[in-house]
C-alpha positions as CSV (number, residue, x, y, z in Angstrom):
1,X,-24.1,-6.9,42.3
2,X,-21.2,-4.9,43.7
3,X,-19.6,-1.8,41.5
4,X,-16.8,0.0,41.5
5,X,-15.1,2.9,39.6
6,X,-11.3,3.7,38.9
7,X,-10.8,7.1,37.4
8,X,-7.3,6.6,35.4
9,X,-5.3,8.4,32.7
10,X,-4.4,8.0,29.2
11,X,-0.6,8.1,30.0
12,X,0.4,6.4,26.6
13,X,0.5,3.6,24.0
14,X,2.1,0.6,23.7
15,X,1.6,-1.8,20.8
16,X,-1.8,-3.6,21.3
17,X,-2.0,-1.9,25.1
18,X,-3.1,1.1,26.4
19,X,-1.2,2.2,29.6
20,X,-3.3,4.0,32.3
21,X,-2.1,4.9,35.2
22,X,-3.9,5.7,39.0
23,X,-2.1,6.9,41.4
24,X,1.7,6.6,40.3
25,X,0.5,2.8,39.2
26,X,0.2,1.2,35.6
27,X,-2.3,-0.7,34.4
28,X,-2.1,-1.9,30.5
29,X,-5.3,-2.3,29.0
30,X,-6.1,-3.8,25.2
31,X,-6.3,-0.9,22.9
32,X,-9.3,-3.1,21.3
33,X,-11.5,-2.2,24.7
34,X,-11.5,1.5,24.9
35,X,-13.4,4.3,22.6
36,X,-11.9,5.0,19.3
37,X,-10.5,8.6,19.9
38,X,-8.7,8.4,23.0
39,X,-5.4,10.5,23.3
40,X,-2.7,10.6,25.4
41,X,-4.1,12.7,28.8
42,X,-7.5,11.6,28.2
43,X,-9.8,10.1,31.5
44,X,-11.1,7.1,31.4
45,X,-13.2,5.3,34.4
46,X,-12.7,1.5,34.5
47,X,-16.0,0.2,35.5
48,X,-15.8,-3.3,37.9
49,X,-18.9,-5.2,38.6
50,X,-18.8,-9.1,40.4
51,X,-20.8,-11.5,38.4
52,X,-22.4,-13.3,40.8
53,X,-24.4,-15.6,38.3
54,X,-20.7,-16.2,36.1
55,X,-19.4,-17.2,39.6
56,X,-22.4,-19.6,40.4
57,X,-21.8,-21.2,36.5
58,X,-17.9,-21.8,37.1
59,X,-18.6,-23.5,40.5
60,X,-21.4,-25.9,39.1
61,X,-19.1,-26.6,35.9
62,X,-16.4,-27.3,38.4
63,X,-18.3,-29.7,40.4
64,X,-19.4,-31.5,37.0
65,X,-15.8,-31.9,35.9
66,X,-14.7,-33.0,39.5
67,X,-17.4,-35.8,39.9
């Protein structure tokens, strides 16, 4: 399993979004997904991992539908 990290800010909110930003970009993220208590200037690190065994599901149930 591959991870990653991406340090970002709390820039502001936006109804049901969070906006972080890295590196003079924006991401939006739901508001539902990150701790209760987060303020504008706040740090938060966006973990990313591959799912190798998610990846292996999808291909098998894609095989199933195609034949």
């Amino acid at each position: 399993m591959t991870i990653n990290e991406l340090s970002t800010v709390v820039d502001r909110f936006e109804g049901d979004y969070v906006v972080l930003t890295h590196h003079g970009e924006e991401i939006l993220w739901p508001k539902d997904r990150v701790p209760n208590g987060i303020k504008e200037g706040d740090v938060l690190v966006l973990i990313a991992k591959r799912d190798d065994d998610a990846r292996k599901d999808r291909e098998e149930l894609a095989k199933t539908v195609i034949n």
